[in-house]
TORKOL-4160 file (C-alpha; in steps of 0.2 Angstrom, whole numbers, padded with zeros to 4 digits, m for minus):
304
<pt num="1" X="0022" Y="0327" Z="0050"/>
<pt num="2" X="0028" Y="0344" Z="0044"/>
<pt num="3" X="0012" Y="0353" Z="0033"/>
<pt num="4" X="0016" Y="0350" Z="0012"/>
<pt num="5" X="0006" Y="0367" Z="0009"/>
<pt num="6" X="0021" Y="0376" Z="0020"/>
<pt num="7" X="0035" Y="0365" Z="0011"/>
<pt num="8" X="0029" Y="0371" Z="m0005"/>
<pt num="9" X="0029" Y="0390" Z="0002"/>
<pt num="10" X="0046" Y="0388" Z="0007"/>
<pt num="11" X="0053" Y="0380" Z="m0011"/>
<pt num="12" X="0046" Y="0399" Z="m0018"/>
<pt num="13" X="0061" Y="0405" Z="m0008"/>
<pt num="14" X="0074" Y="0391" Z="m0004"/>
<pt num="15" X="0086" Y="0381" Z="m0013"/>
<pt num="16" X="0083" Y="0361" Z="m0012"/>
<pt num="17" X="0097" Y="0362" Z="m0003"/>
<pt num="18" X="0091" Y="0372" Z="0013"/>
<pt num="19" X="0074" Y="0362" Z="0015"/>
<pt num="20" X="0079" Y="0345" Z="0025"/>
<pt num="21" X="0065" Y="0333" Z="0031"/>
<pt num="22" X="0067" Y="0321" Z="0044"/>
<pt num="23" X="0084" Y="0328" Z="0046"/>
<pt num="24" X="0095" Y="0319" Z="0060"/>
<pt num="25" X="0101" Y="0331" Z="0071"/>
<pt num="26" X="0117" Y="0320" Z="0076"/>
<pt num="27" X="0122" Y="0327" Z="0061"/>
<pt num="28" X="0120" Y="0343" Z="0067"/>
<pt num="29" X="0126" Y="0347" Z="0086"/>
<pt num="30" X="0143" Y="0345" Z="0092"/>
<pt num="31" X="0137" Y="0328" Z="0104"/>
<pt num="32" X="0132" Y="0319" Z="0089"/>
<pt num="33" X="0116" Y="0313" Z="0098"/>
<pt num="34" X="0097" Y="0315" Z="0092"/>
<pt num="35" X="0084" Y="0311" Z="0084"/>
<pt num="36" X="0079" Y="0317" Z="0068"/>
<pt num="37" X="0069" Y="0334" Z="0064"/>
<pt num="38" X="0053" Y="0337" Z="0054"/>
<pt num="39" X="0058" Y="0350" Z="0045"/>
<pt num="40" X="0078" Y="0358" Z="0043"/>
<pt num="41" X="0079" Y="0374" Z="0036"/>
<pt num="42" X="0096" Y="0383" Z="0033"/>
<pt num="43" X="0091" Y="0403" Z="0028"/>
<pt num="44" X="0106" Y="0412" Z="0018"/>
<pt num="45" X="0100" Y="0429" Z="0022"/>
<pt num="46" X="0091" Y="0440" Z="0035"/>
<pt num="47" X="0075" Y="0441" Z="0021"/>
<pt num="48" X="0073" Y="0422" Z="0019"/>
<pt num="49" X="0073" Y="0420" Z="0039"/>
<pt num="50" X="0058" Y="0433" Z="0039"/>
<pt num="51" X="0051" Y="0424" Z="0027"/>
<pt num="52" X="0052" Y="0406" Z="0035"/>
<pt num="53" X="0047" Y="0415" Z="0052"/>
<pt num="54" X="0032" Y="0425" Z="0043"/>
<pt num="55" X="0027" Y="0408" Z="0038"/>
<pt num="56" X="0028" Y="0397" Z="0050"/>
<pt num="57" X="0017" Y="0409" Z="0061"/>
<pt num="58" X="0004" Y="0409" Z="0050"/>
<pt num="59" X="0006" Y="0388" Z="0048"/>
<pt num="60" X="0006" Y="0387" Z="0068"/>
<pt num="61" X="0021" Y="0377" Z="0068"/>
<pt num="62" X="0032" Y="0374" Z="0083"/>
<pt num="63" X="0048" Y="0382" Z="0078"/>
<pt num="64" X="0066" Y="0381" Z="0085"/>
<pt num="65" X="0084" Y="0388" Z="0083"/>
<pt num="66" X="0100" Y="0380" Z="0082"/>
<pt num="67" X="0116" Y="0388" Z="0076"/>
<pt num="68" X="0132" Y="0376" Z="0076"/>
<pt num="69" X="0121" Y="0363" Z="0089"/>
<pt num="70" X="0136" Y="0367" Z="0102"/>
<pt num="71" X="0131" Y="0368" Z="0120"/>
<pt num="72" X="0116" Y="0359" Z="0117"/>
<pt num="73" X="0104" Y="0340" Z="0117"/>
<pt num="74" X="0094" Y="0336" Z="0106"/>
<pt num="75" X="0084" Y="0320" Z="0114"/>
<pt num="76" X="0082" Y="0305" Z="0104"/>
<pt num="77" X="0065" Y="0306" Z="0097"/>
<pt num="78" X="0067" Y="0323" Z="0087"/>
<pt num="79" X="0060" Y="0340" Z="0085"/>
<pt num="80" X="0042" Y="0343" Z="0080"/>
<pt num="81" X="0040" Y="0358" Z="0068"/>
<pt num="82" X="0051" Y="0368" Z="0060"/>
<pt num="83" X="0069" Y="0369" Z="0065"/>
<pt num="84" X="0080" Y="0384" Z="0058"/>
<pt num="85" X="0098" Y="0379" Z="0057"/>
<pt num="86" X="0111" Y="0397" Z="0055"/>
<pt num="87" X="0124" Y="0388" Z="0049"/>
<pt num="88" X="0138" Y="0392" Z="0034"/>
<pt num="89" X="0125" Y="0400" Z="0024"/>
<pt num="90" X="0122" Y="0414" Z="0036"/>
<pt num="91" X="0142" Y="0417" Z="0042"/>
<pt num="92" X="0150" Y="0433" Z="0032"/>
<pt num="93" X="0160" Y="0444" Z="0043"/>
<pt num="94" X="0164" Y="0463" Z="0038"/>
<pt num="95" X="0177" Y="0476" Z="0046"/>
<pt num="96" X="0176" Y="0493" Z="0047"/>
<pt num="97" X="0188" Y="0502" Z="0059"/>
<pt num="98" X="0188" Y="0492" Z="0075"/>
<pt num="99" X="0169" Y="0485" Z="0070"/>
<pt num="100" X="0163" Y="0469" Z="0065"/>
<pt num="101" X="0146" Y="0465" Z="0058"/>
<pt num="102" X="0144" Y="0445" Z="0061"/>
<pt num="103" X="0132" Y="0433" Z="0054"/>
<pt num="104" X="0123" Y="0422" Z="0064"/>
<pt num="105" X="0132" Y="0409" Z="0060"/>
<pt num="106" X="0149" Y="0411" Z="0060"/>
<pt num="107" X="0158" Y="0401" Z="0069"/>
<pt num="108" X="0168" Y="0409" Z="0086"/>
<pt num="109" X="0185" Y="0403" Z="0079"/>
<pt num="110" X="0184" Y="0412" Z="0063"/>
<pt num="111" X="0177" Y="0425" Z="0070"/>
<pt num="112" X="0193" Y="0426" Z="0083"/>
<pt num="113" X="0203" Y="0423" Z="0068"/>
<pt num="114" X="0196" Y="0439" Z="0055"/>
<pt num="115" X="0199" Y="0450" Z="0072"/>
<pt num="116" X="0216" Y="0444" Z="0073"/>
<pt num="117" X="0219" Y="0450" Z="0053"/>
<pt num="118" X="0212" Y="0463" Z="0057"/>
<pt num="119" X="0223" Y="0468" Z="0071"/>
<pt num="120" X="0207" Y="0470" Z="0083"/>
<pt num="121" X="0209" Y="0463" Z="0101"/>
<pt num="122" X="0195" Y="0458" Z="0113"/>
<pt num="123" X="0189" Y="0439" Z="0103"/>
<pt num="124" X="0203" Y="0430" Z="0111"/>
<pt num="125" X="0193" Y="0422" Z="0124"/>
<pt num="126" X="0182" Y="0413" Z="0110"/>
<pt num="127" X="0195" Y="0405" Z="0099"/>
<pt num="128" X="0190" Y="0389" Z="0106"/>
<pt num="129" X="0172" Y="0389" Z="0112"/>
<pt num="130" X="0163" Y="0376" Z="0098"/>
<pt num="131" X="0149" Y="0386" Z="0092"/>
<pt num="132" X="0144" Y="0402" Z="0080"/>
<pt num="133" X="0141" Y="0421" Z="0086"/>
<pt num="134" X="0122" Y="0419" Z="0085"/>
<pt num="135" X="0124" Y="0405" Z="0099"/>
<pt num="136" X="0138" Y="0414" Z="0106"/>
<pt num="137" X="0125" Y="0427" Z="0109"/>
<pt num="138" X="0110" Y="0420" Z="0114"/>
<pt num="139" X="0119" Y="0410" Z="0128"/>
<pt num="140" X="0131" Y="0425" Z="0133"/>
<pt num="141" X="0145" Y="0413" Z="0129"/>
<pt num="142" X="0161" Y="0416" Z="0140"/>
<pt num="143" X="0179" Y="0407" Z="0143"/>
<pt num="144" X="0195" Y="0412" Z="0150"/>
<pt num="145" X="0189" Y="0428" Z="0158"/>
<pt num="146" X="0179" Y="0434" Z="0143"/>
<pt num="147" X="0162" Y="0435" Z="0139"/>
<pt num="148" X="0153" Y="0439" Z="0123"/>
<pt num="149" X="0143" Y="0455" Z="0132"/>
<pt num="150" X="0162" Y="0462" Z="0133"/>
<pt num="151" X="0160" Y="0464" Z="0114"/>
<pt num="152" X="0143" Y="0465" Z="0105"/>
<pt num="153" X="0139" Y="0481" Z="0101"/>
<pt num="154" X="0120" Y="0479" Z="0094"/>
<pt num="155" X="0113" Y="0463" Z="0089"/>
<pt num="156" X="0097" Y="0463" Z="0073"/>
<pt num="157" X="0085" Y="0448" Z="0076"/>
<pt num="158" X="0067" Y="0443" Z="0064"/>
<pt num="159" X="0053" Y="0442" Z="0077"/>
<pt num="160" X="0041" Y="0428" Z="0077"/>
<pt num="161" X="0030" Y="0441" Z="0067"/>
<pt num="162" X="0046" Y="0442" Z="0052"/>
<pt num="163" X="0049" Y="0460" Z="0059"/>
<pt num="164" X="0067" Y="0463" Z="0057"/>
<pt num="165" X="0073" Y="0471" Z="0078"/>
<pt num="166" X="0087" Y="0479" Z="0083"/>
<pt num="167" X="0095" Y="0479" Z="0099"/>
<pt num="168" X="0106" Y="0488" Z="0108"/>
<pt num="169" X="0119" Y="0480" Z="0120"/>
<pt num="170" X="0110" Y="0488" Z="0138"/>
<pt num="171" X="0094" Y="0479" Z="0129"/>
<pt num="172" X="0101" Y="0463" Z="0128"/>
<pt num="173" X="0098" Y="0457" Z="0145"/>
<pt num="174" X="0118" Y="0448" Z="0145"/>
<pt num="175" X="0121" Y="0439" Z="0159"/>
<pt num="176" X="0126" Y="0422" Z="0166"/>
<pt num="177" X="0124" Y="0411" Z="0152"/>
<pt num="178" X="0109" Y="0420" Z="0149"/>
<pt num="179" X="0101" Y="0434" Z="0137"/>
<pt num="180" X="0085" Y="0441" Z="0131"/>
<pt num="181" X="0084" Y="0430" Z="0116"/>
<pt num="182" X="0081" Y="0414" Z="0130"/>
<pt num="183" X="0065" Y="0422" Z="0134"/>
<pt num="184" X="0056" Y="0433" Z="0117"/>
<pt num="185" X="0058" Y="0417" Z="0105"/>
<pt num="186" X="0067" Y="0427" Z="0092"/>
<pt num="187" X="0079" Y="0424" Z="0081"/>
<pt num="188" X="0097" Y="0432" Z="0080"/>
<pt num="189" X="0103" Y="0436" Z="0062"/>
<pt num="190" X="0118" Y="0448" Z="0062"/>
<pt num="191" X="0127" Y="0453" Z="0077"/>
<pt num="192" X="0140" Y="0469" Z="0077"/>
<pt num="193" X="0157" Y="0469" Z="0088"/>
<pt num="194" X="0167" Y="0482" Z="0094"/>
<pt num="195" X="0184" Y="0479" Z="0097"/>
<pt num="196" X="0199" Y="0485" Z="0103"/>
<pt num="197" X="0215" Y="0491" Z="0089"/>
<pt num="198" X="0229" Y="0480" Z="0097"/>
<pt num="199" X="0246" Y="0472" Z="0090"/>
<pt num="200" X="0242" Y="0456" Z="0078"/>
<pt num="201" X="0256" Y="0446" Z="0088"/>
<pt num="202" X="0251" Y="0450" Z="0109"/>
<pt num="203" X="0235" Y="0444" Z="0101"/>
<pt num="204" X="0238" Y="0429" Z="0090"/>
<pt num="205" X="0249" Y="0426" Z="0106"/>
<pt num="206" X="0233" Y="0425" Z="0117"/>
<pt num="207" X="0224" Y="0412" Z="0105"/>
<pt num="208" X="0237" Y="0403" Z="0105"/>
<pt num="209" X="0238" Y="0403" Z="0125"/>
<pt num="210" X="0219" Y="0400" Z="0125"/>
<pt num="211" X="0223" Y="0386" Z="0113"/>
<pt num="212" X="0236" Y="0378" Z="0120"/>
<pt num="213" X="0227" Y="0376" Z="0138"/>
<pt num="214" X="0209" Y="0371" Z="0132"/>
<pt num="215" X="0221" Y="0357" Z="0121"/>
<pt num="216" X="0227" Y="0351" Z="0137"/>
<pt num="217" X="0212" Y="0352" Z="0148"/>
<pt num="218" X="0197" Y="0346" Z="0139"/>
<pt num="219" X="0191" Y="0333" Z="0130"/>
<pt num="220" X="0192" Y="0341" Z="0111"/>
<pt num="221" X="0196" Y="0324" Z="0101"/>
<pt num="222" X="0176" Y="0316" Z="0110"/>
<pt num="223" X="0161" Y="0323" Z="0104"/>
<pt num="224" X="0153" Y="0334" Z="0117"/>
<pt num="225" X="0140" Y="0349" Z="0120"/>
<pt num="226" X="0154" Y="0356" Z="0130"/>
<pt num="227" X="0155" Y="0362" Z="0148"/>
<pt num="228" X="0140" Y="0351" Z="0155"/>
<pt num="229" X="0136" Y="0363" Z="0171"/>
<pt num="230" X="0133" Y="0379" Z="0175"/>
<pt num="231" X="0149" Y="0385" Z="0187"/>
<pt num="232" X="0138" Y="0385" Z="0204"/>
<pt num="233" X="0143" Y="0401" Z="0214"/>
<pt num="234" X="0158" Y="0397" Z="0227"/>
<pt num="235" X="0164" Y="0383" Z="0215"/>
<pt num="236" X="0170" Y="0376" Z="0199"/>
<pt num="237" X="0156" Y="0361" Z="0193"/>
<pt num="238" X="0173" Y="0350" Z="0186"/>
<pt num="239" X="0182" Y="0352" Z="0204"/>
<pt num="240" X="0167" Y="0345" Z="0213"/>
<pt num="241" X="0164" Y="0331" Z="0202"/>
<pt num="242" X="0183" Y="0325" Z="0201"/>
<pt num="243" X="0182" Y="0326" Z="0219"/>
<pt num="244" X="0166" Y="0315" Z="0218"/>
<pt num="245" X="0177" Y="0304" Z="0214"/>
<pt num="246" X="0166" Y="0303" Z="0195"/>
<pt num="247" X="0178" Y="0306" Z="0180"/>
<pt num="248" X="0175" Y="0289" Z="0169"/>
<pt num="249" X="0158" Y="0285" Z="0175"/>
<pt num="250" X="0147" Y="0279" Z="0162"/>
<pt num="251" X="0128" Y="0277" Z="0158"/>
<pt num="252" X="0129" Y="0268" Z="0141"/>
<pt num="253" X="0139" Y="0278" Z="0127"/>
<pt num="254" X="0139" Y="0294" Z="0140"/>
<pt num="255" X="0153" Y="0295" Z="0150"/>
<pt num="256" X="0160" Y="0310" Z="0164"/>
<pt num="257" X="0175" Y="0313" Z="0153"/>
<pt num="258" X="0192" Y="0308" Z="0161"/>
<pt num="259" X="0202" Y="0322" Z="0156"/>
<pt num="260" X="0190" Y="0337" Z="0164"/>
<pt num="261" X="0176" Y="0332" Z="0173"/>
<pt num="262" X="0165" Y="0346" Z="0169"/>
<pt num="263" X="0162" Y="0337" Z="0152"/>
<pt num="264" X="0149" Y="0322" Z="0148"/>
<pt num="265" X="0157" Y="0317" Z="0131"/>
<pt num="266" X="0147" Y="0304" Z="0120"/>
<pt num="267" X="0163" Y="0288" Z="0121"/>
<pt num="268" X="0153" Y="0281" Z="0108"/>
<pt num="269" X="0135" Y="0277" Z="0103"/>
<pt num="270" X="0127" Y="0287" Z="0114"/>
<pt num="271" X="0107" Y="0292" Z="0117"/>
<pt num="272" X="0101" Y="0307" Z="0123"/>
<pt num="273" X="0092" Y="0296" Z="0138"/>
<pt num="274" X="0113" Y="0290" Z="0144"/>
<pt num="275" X="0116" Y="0307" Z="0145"/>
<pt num="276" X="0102" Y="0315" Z="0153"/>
<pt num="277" X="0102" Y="0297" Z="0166"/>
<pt num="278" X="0122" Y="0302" Z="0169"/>
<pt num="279" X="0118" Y="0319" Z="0171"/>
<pt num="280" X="0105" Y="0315" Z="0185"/>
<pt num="281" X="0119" Y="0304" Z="0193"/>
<pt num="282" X="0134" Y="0317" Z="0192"/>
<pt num="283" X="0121" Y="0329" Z="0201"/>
<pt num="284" X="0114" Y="0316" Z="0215"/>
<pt num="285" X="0130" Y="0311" Z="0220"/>
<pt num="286" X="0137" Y="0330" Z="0221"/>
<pt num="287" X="0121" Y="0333" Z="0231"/>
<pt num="288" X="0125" Y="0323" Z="0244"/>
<pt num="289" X="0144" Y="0322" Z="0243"/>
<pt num="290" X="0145" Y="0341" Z="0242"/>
<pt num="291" X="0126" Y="0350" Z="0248"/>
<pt num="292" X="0130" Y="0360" Z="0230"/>
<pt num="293" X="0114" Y="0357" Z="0218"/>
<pt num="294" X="0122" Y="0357" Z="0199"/>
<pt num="295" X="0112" Y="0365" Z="0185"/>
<pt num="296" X="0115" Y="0358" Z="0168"/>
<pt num="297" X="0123" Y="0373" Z="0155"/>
<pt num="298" X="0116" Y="0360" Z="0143"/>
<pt num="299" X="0100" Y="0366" Z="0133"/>
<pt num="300" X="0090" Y="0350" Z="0133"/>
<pt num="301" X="0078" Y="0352" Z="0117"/>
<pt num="302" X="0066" Y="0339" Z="0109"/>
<pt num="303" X="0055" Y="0326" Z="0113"/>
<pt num="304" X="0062" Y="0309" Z="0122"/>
């Protein structure tokens, strides 16, 4: 159980609102899947998030991140310790020129849509990707050709001391699905963009392209934590599966999507355990089909 003495802390600071205990975090991630979190806190501004980290050092609690719970599994018995959700709360976006100054927890789409407005080129690629900047970020997010590194200009993070960081983008450590933030346990807060002055309709044109093919491909109207795998060098994760001969195979409410194979969508009902036993299926049987070992893209978080 969560410590009262550091719930009390945080009501000096927070709303009602932004303190959830025993928060189901299928409520909260884009599978729908997991169990519920000791504590669920959802900080407004860079301050309250130094604050929360300052005190949940000096508590000694385990602490985790989620931003829009894309690209991730939470496994069914929960999260110990603190979880810090940058969700609405944490979202504006600002334009100055051809820069934009993010919060953590705006979401890809509307981010894609202000540079858009804005007549600023170089978001396209993340139109359709189901999570926010701070995720985007921490992950190196990429689609279509894109990747976020293409755009961030300087990222500010709250230590695990409450230090408010800054970063610049050859400090960031972006690469494959991978970025600094993985590794120093630090939590992303505001992330600035720099963008390209373009013509609003070549680039409402290329989200609508983006669109239109991820519409067609992948499996939108299932929940899902999105692309399952890693793209192993040489090969595309969905190609080797299809040719596994595994779209539609199911482990319980998991199920290897029929309409792109890189996905494990949740059909309906579905535990963390199905999709962690589908996962170790998809990648036995491309093992042996194949010789390629699949790595899961999928963070796994939580206890079983």
């Amino acid at each position: 159980m969560i410590n009262e003495h550091f719930i009390g802390a945080c009501r000096e600071f927070l709303q009602p609102k932004q303190i959830l205990l025993q928060a189901p975090m299928s409520e909260h991630t884009t599978f729908k899947i997991g169990g519920p979190a000791d504590c669920l806190l959802q900080p407004a501004s860079l301050e309250e998030t130094r604050k929360i980290l300052q005190l949940v050092k000096e508590y000694d609690l385990p602490l985790t991140f989620v931003g829009n719970g894309s690209n991730m599994l939470v496994r069914d018995k929960g999260i110990r310790g603190v979880v810090v959700n940058f969700a609405a709360a944490i979202s504006s976006i600002r334009v100055t020129g051809n820069q934009m100054t993010v919060g953590a927890g705006a979401l890809l789409k509307n981010v894609a849509e202000a540079a858009a407005q804005h007549s600023l080129a170089g978001m396209e690629f993340a139109c359709g990707i189901p999570g926010s900047i701070g995720g985007a970020v921490f992950m190196n997010a990429g689609a279509y050709g894109g990747e976020i590194k293409n755009v961030v200009k300087s990222v500010r993070a709250v230590t695990r001391d409450g230090e408010i960081k800054s970063y610049r983008l050859d400090e960031l450590e972006l690469g494959y699905r991978h970025s600094i933030f993985q590794t120093n346990g630090e939590a992303i807060v505001e992330v600035e963009l720099e963008l390209t002055p373009g013509k609003e309709a070549d680039i409402r044109a290329g989200i609508a392209d983006f669109t239109s093919r991820r519409e067609a491909k992948q499996p939108l109207e299932m929940p899902s934590a999105g692309s399952t795998f890693k793209r192993p060098e040489g090969y595309f994760a969905g190609t080797l599966i299809d040719q596994t001969g595994l779209k539609g195979l199911s482990v319980g409410g998991a199920q290897v999507s029929t309409k792109h194979a890189g996905f494990v969508v949740n059909k309906g009902g579905a535990t963390a355990a199905d999709v962690v036993n589908l996962i170790h299926e998809v990648q036995k049987r491309v093992k042996a089909a194949h010789g390629v070992e699949l790595q899961p893209e999928v963070r796994m978080i939580g206890e079983k």
